[in-house]
C-alpha positions as CSV (number, residue, x, y, z in Angstrom):
1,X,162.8,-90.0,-1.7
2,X,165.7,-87.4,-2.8
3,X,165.2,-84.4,-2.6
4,X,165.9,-81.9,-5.4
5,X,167.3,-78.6,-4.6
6,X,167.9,-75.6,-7.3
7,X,170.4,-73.6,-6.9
8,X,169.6,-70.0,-6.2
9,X,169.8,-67.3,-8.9
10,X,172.9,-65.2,-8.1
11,X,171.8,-61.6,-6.8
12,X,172.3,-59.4,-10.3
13,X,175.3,-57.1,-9.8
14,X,174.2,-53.1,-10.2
15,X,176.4,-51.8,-12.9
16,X,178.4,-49.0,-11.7
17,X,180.0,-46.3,-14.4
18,X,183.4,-46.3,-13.0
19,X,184.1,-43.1,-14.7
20,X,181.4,-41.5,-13.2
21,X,182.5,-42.3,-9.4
22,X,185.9,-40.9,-9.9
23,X,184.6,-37.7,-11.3
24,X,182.2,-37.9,-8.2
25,X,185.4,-38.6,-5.6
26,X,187.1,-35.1,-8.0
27,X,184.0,-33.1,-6.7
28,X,184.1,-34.4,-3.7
29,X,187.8,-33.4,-2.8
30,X,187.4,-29.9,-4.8
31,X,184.4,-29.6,-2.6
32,X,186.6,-29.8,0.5
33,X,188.7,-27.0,-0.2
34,X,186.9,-23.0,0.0
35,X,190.3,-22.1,-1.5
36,X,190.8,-24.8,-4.2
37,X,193.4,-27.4,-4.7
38,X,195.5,-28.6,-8.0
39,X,195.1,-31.4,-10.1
40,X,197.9,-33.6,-8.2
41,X,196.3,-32.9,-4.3
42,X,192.9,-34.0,-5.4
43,X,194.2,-36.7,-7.7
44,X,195.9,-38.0,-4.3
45,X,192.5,-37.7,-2.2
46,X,190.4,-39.1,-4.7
47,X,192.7,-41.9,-5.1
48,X,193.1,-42.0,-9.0
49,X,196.7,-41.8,-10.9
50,X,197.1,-38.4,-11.8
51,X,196.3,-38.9,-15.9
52,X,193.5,-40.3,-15.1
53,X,192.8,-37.0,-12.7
54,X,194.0,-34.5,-15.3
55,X,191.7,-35.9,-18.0
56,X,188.1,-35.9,-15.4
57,X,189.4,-32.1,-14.4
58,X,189.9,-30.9,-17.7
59,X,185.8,-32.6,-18.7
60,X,184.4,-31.7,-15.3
61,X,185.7,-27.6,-16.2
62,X,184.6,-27.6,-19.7
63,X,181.0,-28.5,-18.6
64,X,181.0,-26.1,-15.6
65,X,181.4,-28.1,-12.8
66,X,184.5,-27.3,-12.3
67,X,186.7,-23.7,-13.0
68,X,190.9,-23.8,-13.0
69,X,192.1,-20.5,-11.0
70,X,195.9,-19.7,-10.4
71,X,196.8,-23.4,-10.5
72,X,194.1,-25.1,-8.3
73,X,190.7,-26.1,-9.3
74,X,186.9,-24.5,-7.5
75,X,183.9,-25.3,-7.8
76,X,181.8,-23.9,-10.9
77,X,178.9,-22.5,-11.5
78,X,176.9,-25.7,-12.0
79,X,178.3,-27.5,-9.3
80,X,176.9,-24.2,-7.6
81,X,173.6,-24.5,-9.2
82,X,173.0,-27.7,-8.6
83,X,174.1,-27.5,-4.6
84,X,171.4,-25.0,-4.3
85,X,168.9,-26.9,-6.1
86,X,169.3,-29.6,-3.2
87,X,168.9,-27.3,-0.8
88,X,165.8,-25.3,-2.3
89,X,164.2,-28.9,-2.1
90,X,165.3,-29.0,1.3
91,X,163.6,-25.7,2.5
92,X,160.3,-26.3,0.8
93,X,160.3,-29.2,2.2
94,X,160.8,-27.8,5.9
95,X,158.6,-24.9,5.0
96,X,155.5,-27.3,4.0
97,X,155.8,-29.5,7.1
98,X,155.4,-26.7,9.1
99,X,152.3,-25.7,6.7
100,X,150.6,-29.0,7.1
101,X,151.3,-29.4,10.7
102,X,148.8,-26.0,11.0
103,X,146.8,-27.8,8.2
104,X,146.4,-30.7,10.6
105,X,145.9,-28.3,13.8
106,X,143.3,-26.3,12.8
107,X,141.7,-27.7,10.0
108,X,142.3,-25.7,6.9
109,X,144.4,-25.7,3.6
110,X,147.0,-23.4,4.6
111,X,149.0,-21.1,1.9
112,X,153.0,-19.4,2.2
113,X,153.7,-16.7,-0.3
114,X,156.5,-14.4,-1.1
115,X,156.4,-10.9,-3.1
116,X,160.0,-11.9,-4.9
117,X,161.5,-9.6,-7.9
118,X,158.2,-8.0,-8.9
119,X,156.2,-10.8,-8.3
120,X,153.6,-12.9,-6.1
121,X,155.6,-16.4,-5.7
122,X,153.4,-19.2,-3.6
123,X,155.7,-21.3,-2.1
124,X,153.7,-24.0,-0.4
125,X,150.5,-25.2,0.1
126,X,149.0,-27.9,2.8
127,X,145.6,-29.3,2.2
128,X,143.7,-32.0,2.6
129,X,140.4,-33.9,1.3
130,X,138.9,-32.8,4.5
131,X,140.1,-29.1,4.1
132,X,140.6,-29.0,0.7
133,X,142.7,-25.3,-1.5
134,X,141.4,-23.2,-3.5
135,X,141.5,-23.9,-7.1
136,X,143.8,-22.1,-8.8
137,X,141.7,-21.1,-12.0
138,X,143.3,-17.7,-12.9
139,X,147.3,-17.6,-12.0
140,X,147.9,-16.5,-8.8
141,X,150.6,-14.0,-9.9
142,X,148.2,-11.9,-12.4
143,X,145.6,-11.5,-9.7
144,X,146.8,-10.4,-6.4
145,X,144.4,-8.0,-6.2
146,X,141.8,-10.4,-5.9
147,X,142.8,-12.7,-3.2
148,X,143.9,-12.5,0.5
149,X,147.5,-13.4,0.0
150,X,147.7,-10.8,-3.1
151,X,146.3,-8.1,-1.1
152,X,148.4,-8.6,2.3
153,X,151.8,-8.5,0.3
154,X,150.5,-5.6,-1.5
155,X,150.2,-4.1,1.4
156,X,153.3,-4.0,2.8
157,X,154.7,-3.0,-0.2
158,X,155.4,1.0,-0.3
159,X,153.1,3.0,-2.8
160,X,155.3,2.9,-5.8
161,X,155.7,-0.6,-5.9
162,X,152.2,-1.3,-5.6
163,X,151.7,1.1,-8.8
164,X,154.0,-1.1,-10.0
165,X,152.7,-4.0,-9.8
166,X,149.2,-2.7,-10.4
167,X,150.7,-1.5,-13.9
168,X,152.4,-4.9,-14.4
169,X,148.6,-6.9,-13.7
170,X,146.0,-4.4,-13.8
171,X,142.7,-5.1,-11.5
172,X,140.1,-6.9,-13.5
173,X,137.2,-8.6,-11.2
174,X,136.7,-12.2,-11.1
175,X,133.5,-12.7,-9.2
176,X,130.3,-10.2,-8.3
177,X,132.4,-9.6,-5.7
178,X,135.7,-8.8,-6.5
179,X,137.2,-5.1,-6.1
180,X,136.1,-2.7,-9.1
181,X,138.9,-1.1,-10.1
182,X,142.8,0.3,-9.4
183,X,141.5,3.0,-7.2
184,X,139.4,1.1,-5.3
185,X,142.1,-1.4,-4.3
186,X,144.7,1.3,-3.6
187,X,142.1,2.7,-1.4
188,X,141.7,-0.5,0.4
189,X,145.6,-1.5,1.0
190,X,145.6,2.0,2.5
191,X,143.5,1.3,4.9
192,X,144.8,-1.8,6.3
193,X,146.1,-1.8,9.8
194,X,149.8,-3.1,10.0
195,X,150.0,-6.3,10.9
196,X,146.9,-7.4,10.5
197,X,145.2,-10.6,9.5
198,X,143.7,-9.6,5.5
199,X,140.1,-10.5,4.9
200,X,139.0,-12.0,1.6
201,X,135.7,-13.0,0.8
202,X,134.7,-14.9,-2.8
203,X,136.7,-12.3,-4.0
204,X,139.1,-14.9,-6.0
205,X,136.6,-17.6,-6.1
206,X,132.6,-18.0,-5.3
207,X,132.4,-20.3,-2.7
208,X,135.4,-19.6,-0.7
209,X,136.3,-17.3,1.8
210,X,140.3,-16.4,2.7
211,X,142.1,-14.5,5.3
212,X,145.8,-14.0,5.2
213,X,148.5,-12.7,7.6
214,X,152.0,-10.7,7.5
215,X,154.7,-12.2,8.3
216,X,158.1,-10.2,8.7
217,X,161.2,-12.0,7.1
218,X,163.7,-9.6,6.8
219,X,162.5,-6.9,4.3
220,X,160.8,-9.2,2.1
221,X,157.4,-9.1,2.4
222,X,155.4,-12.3,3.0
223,X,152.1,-13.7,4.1
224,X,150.5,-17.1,5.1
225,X,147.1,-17.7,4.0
226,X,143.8,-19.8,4.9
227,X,140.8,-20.7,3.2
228,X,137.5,-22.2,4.0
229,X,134.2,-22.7,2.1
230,X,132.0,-19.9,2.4
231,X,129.4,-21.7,4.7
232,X,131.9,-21.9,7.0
233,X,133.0,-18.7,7.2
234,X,131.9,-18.2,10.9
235,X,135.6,-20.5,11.2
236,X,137.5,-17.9,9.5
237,X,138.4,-15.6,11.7
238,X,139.2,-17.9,14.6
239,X,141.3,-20.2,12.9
240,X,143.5,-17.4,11.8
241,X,143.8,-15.6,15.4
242,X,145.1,-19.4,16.1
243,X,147.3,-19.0,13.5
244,X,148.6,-15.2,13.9
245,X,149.3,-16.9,18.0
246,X,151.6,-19.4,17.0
247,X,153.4,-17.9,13.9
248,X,156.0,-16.9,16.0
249,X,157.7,-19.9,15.9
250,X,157.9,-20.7,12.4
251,X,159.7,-17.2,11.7
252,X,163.2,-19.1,11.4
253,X,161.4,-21.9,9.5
254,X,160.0,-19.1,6.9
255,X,163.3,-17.4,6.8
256,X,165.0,-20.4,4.9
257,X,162.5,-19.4,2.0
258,X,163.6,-16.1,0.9
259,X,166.6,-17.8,-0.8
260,X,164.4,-20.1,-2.8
C-alpha cells in the first residue's frame, strides 16, 4: 500500500522591524562610549550607511533617547530612565529573594521598608499561604504610626522629622488598640532603645501581631518587618531574634534598594 506523506508546514518567520534593530545597534554603540561618539563612528559600528545613521540619530534625539553635544551623540534622558527601570526590577528582585528565603526559614511573611523623601515606602514583601501578610486595608504610608515598620523608621528619624511626618499623617487609631494620640506616640519612639527589634501588637490590624527591626543602610533609615497571627504570638519574639542574627548578611543585598 503507498503511503501518503504531507508535507510539513513551513515554521512561520517572526517579523522583525528592520528599523527598529538599527536604531537598537545606534544605542548600542552610543552606549559604548561615556564620552560620546558622532554620527559617522557609530554609523560604522552599527553597520548602517551613514544616511540611514543620520536620519535614526536625528529620531532617536528628538524623542530623548538620544542628546547631540559638541559634535558626538550621549545617551538621553530616557535612555537613562529606562536603564534604571531595568535595574530597579533587578534589585527588587534580589531584595525579595532574600525576603522569601527568611520567609521560607522561619516561617513568616516577612516585610522591607524604606523612610524615602518624606515618606514610608514598602519595598518587598514574602509570604505565603502557610504564613500569610497582613492585609493592607488602610495605606501603609498614612499610618505608620500604627504598625511595627511605621514606628521603627519613625524612630530613627530625629525629632523634627518625625513632627513632620506626624503633621503630614496625623495619628488616628485603627483598632481598640492602637496608640491614642500624637503625644502618646512621640512618647513611645522616645523610648525605644537603638537598635532594637519594635513591638507591634493588633495595633494595625486585630488579629495580628508585628515586630520590626533597624537596619542601617547608609543614612537612610530602614526596617524589616514580621507578622504572625495573634494566637501565635508566643513565635514572635523568637523568630525575630532569628532574624536580627542573620541580618548581617543581607546588608549589601538591602543596600541596592536605596536607589529604587
Amino acid at each position: 500500500m503507498a503511503t501518503s506523506h504531507t508535507a510539513a508546514a513551513p515554521t512561520p518567520t517572526p517579523t522583525l522591524i528592520g528599523s527598529v534593530q538599527r536604531a537598537l545597534r545606534l544605542l548600542e554603540a552610543v552606549g559604548a562610549h561615556a564620552d560620546g561618539a558622532p554620527a559617522k563612528q557609530l554609523a560604522r559600528e552599527a553597520g548602517l550607511p551613514l544616511p540611514t545613521a543620520y536620519h535614526l540619530l536625528r529620531t532617536l534625539a528628538h524623542e530623548g533617547y538620544l542628546r547631540r553635544e559638541g559634535g558626538v551623540f550621549v545617551l538621553g534622558e530616557a535612555a537613562v530612565r529606562l536603564a534604571a527601570t531595568g535595574a530597579r526590577h533587578h534589585r527588587r528582585g534580589l531584595i525579595t529573594q532574600s525576603l522569601e528565603y527568611w520567609r521560607d526559614a522561619i516561617g513568616v511573611a516577612v516585610y522591607f521598608a524604606l523612610y524615602r523623601e518624606g515618606e514610608i515606602d514598602l519595598v518587598a514583601v514574602a509570604q505565603a499561604p502557610s504564613s500569610p501578610a497582613v492585609e493592607e486595608w488602610a495605606d501603609f504610608r498614612e499610618t505608620g504610626h500604627a504598625h511595627a515598620l511605621g514606628q521603627c523608621l519613625l524612630s530613627q528619624l530625629d525629632e523634627e522629622s518625625r513632627r513632620d511626618h506626624l503633621a503630614r499623617h496625623p495619628v488616628e487609631p485603627l483598632t481598640p488598640y492602637s496608640v491614642r494620640d500624637r503625644g502618646a506616640l512621640l512618647e513611645r519612639l522616645r523610648s525605644l532603645e537603638r537598635m532594637r527589634p519594635v513591638v507591634e501588637r493588633q495595633e494595625y490590624a486585630v488579629g495580628s501581631v508585628c515586630a520590626a527591626i533597624p537596619i542601617t543602610v547608609g543614612s537612610t533609615a530602614a526596617a524589616m518587618a514580621i507578622s504572625l497571627p495573634v494566637e501565635q504570638e508566643r513565635r514572635l519574639l523568637p523568630a525575630v531574634d532569628q532574624l536580627r542574627g542573620g541580618v548581617g548578611g543581607l546588608i549589601s543585598s538591602f543596600a541596592f534598594s536605596i536607589s529604587i
